[in-house]
MIDOSE-1310 file (N, C-alpha, C; in nm, 2 decimals, decimal comma, always signed):
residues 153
xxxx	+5,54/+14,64/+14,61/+5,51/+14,55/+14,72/+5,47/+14,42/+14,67; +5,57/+14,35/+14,63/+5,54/+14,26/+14,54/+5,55/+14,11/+14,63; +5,59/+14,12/+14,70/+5,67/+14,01/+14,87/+5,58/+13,90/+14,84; +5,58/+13,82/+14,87/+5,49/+13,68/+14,91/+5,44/+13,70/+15,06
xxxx	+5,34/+13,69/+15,07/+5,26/+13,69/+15,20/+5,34/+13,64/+15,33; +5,43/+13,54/+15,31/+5,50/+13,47/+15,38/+5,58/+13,57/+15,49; +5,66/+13,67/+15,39/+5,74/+13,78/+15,39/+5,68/+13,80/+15,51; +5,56/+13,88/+15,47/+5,47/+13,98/+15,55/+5,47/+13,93/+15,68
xxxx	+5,41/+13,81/+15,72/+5,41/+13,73/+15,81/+5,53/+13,72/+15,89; +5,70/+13,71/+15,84/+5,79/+13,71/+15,93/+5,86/+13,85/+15,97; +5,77/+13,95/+15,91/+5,76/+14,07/+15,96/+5,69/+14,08/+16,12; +5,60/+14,05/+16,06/+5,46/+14,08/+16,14/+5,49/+13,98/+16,28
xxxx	+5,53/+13,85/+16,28/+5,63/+13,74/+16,38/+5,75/+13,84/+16,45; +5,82/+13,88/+16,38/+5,92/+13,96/+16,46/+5,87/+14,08/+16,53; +5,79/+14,16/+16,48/+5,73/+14,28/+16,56/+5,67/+14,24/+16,68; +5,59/+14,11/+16,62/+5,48/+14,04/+16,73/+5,60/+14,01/+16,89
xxxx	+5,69/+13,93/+16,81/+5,81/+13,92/+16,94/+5,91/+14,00/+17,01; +5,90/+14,09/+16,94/+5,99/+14,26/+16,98/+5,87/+14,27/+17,11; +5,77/+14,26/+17,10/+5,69/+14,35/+17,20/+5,65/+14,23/+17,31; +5,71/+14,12/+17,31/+5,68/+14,00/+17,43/+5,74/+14,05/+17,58
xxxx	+5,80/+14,12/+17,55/+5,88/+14,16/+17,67/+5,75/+14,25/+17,76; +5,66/+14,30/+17,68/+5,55/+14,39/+17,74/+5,47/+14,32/+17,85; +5,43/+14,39/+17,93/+5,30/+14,29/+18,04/+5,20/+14,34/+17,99; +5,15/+14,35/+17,90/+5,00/+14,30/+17,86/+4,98/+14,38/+17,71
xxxx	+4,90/+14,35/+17,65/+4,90/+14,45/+17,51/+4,76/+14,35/+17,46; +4,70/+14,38/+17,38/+4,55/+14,38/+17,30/+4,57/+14,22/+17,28; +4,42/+14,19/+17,31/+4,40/+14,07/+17,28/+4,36/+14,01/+17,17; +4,41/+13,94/+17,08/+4,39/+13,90/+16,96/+4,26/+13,87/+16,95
xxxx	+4,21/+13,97/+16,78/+4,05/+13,93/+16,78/+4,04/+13,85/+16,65; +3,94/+13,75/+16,73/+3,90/+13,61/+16,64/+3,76/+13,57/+16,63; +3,67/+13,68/+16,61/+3,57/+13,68/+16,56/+3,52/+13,57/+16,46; +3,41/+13,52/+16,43/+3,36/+13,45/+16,33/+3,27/+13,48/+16,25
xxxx	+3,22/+13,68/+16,29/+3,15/+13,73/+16,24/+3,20/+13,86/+16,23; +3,21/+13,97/+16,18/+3,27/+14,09/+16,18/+3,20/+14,20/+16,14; +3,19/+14,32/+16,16/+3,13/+14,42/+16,07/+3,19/+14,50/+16,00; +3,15/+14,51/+15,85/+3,24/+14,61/+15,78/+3,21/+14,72/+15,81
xxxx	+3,27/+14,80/+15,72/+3,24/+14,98/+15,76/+3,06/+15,01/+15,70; +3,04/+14,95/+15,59/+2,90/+14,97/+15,56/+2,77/+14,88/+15,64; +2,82/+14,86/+15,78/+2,76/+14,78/+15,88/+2,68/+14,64/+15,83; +2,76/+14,61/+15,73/+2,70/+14,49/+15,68/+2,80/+14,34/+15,74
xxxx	+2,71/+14,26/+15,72/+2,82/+14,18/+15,84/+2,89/+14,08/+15,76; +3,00/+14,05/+15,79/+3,10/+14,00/+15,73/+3,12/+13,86/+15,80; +3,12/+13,71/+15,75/+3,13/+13,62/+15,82/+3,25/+13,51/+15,78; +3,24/+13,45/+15,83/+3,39/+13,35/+15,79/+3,34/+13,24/+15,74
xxxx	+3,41/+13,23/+15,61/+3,36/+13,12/+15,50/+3,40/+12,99/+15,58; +3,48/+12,98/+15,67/+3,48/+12,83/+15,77/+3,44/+12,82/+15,84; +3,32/+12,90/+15,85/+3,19/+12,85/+15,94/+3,10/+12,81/+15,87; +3,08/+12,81/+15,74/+2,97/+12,74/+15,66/+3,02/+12,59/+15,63
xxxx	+2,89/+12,49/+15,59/+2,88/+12,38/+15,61/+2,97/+12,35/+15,51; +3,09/+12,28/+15,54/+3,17/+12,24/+15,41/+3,17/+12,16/+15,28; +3,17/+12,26/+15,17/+3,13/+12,20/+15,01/+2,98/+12,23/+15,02; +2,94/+12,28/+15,13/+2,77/+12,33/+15,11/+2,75/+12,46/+15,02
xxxx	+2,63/+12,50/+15,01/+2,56/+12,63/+14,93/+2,55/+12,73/+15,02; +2,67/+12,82/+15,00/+2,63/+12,97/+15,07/+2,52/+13,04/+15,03; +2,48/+13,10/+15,10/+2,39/+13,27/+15,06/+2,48/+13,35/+15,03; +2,45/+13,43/+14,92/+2,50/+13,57/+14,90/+2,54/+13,63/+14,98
xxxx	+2,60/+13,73/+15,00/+2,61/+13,79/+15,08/+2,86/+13,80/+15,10; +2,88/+13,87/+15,22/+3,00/+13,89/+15,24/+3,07/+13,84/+15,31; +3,17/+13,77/+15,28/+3,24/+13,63/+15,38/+3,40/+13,68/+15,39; +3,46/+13,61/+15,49/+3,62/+13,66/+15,51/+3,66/+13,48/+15,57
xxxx	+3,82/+13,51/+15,50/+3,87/+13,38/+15,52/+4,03/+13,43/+15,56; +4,07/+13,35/+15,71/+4,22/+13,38/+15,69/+4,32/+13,30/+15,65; +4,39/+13,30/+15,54/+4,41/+13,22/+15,44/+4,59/+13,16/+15,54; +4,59/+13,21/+15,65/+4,71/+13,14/+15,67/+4,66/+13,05/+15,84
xxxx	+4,52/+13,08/+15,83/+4,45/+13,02/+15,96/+4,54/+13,07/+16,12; +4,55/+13,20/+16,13/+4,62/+13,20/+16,25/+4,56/+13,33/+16,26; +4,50/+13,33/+16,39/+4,45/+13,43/+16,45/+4,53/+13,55/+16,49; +4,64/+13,50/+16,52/+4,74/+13,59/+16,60/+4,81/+13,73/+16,49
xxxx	+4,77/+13,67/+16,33/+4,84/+13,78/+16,26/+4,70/+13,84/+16,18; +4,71/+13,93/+16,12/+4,62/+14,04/+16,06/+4,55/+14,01/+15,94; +4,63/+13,91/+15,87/+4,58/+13,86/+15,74/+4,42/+13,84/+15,74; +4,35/+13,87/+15,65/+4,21/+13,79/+15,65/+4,19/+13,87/+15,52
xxxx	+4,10/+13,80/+15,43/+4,02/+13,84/+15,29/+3,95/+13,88/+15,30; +3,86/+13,96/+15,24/+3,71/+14,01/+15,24/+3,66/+13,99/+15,13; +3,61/+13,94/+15,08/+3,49/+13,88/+14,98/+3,34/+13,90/+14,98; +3,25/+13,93/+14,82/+3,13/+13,94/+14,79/+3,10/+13,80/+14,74
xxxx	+2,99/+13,72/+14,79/+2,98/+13,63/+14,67/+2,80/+13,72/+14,69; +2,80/+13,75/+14,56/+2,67/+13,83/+14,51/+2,55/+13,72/+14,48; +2,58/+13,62/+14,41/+2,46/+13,55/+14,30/+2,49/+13,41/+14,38; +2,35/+13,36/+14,37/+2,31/+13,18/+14,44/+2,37/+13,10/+14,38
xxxx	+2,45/+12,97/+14,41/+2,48/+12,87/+14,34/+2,60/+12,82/+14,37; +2,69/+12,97/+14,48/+2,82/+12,90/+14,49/+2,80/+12,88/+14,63; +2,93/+12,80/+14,68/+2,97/+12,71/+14,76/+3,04/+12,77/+14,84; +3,07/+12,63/+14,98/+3,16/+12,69/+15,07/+3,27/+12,59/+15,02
xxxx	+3,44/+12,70/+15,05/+3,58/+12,64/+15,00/+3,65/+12,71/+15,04; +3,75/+12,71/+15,00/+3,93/+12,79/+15,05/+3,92/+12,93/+14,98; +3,71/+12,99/+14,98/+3,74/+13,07/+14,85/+3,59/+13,09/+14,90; +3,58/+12,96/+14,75/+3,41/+12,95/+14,71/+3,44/+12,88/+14,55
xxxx	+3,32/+12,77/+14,52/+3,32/+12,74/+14,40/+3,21/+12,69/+14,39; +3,15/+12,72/+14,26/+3,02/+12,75/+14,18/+3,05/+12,66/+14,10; +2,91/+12,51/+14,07/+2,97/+12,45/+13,97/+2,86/+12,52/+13,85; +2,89/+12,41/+13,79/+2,80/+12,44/+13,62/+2,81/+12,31/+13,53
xxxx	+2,71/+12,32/+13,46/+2,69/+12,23/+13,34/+2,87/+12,23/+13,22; +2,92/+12,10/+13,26/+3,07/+12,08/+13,22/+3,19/+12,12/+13,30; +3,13/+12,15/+13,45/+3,23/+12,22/+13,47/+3,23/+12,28/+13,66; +3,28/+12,37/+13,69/+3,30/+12,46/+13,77/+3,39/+12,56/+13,79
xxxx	+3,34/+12,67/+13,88/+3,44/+12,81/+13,86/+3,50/+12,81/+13,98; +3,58/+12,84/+14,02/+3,66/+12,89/+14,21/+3,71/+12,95/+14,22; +3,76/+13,01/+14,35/+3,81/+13,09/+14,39/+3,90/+13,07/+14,52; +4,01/+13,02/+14,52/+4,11/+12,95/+14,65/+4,18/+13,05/+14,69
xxxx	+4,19/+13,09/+14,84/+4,24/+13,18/+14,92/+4,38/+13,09/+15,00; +4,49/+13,12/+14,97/+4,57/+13,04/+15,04/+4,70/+13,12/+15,07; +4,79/+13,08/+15,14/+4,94/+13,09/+15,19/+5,01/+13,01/+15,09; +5,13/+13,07/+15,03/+5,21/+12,92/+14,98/+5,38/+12,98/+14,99
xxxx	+5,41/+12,88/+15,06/+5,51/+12,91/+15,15/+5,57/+12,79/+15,02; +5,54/+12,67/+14,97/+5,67/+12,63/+14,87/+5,55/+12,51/+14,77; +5,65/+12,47/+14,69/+5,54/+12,36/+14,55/+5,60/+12,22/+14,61; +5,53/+12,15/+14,54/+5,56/+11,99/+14,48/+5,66/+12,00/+14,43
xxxx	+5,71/+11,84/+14,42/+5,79/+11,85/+14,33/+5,75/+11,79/+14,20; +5,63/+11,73/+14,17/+5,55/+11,70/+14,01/+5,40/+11,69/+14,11; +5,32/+11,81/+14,03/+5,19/+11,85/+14,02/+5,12/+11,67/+14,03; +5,17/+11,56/+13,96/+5,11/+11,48/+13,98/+5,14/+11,33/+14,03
xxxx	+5,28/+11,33/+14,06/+5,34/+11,20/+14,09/+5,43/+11,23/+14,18; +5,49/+11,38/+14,24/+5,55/+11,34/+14,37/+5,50/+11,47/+14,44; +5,49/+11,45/+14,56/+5,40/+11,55/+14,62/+5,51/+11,59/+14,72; +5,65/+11,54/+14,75/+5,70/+11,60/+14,84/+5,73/+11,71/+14,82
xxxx	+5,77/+11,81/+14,89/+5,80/+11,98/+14,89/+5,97/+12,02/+14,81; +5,92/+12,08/+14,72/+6,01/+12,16/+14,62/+6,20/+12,11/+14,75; +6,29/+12,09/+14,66/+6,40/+12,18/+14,78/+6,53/+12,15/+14,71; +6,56/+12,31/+14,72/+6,53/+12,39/+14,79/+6,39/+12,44/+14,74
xxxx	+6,35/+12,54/+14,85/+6,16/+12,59/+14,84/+6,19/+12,77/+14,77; +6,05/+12,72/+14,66/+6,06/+12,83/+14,61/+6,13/+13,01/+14,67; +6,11/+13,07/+14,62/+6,20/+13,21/+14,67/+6,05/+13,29/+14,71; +6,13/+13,40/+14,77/+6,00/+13,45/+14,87/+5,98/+13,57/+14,75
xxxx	+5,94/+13,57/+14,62/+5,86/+13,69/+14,59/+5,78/+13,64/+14,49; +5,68/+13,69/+14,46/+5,57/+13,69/+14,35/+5,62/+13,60/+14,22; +5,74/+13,64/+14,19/+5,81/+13,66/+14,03/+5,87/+13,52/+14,11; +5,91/+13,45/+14,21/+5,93/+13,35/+14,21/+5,87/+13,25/+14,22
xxxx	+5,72/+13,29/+14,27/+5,61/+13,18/+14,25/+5,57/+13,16/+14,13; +5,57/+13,28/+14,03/+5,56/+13,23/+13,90/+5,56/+13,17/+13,83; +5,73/+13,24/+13,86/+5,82/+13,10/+13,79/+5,82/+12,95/+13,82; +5,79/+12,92/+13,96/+5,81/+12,82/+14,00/+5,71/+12,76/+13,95
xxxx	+5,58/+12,81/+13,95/+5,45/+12,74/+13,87/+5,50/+12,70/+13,74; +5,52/+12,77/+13,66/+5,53/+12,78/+13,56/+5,63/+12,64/+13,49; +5,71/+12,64/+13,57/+5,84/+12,50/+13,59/+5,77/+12,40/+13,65; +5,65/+12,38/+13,70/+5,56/+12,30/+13,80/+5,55/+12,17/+13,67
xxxx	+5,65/+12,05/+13,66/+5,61/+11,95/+13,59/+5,50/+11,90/+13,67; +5,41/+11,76/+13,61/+5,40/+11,74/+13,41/+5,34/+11,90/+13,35; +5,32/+11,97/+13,42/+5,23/+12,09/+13,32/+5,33/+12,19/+13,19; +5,23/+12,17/+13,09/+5,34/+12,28/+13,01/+5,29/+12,40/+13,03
xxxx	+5,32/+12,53/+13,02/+5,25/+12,64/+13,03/+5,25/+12,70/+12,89; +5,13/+12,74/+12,82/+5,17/+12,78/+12,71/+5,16/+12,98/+12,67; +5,21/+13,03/+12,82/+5,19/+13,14/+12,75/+5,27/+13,20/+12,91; +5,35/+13,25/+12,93/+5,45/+13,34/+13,01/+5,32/+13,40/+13,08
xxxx	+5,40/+13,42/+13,23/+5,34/+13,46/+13,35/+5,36/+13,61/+13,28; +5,27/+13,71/+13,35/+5,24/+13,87/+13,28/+5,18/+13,94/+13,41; +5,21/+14,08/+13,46/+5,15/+14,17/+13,55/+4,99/+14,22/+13,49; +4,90/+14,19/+13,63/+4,79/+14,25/+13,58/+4,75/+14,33/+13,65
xxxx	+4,66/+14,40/+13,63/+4,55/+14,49/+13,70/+4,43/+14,45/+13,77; +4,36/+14,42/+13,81/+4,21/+14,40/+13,87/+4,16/+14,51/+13,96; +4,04/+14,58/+13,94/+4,04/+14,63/+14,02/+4,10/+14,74/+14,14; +4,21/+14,77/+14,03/+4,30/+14,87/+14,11/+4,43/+14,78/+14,19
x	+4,39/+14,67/+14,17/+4,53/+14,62/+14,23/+4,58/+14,55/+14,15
């Protein structure tokens, strides 16, 4: 299951419109606060004050901002210091760490001097965003995109 989220999404659009013909079916839930299964409450990192200091604790973000489909992240931020973002980012002495939750439906055409959209737009799987990063001028990459593990996924 290697698809680009995108995929997922014009799955999930066509099911969504298979069943329009129905007179009424569940109301889309858009909570800004949720509970997980260990009744701990789960809130949405774009309700915190932007670029501000979160509390610890468990946050969800839906990285393609649309209520109407299923997507949403679940996240720990455990320790004080980090921030509210497309994620969360913690700075530090030289520096800072992040974590960006996003959709990416296609690239630039130069990371730093032309911003218009790739085209044709990258290909709809994993192994094509890769690559396409990886080809993402001015940047050189110096070490080939590689399958990982984390955490079981």
């Amino acid at each position: 299951m290697r698809q680009r989220t995108y995929r997922i999404l014009s799955v999930t659009v066509v099911l969504a419109l298979g069943g329009c013909g129905a007179e009424s079916g569940p109301e889309p839930v858009t909570p800004s606060t949720t509970r997980a299964a260990d009744t701990a409450v789960v809130e949405d990192i774009w309700d915190q004050p932007s670029l501000q200091s979160v509390e610890p604790g468990t946050y969800f973000m839906d990285p393609d901002l649309d209520p109407e489909t299923p997507m949403r992240v679940v996240y720990d931020i455990e320790a004080d210091g980090w921030s509210q973002w497309a994620g969360g980012y913690k700075p530090f002495d030289g520096g800072h760490v992040g974590l960006s939750i996003a959709t990416v439906r296609n690239l630039v055409n130069d990371g730093c001097t032309d911003h218009s959209h790739a085209d044709p737009p990258i290909g709809p799987t994993v192994d094509d965003l890769a690559a396409a990063l990886t080809n993402l001028a001015p940047f050189q990459v110096s070490l080939s995109p590689e399958d990982v593990t984390i955490y079981g996924y």
